[in-house]
N, C-alpha and C positions, 0 to 999 in steps of 0.2 A: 465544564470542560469535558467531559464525560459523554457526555450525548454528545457534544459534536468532533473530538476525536474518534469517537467508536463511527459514525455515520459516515466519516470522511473513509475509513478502514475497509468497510463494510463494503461500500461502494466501488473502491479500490480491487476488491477480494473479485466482487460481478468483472472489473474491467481487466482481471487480471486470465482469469478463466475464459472469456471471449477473445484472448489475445492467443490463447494456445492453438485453436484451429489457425490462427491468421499463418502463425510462425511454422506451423506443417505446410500450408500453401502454399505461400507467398518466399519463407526467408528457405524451404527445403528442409526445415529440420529435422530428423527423427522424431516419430511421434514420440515415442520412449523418453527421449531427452526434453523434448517441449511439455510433455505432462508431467514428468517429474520437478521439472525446473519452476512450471508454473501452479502445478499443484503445491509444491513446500510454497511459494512465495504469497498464494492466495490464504492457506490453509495458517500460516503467520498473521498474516493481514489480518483473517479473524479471532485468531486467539490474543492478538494483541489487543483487538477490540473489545472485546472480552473484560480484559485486565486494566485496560487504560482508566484512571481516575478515581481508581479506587485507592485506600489505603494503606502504605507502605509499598506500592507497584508503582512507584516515580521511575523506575527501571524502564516502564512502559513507555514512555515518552519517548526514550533514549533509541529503546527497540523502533518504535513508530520509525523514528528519525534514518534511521540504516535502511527502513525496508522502502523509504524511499527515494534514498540514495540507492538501492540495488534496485527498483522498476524504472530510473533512468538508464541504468547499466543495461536494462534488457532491451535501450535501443539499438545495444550494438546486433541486434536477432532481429529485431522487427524496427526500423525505423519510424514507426507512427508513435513507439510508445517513446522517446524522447522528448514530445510533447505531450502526450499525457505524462507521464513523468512530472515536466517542469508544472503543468496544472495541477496535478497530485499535491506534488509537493509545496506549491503556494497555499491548497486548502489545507492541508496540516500543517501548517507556520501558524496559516489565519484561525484559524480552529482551537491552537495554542493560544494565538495573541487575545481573542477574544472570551477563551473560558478565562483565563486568568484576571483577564478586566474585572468580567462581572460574576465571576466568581462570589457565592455567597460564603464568609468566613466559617 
């Protein structure tokens, strides 16, 4: 579960930081607020990543779970990312559903 929550995170964190120039372009944002906003939420992604699967950090899942309920939230800035968003957040359910299948005890 471990490599492939931290993978989906990781990936997340690339698509989170390419979404900041979009939202100075395209949505008008202040750079200020677009880097800090997307800075904390990449800069999460990996420290979650980080943590996720390891022993007594069950926390981390939970965390996981919020940071992609708030990369939906940030389509209300950039409209693209409401579908990455809802894709995000499919691969970390699946990511979920699947270490814990095969999960070695």
């Amino acid at each position: 579960m471990r490599r492939l929550c931290a993978t989906v995170l990781v990936f997340e964190a690339v698509v989170i930081g390419l979404a900041i120039p979009v939202a100075i372009t395209i949505a008008h944002t202040g750079a200020g607020e677009a880097g800090v906003a997307g800075g904390v939420l990449a800069a999460g992604a990996l420290v979650i990543a980080g943590l996720v699967g390891r022993p007594g950090q069950r926390w981390a899942l939970v965390a996981g779970t919020v940071l992609q309920a708030a990369l939906i939230a940030t389509g209300a800035v950039v409209p693209a990312m409401y579908g990455l968003g809802v894709i995000f957040g499919a691969l970390w359910l699946t990511a979920i559903w699947l270490g814990r299948r095969y999960q070695v005890p």
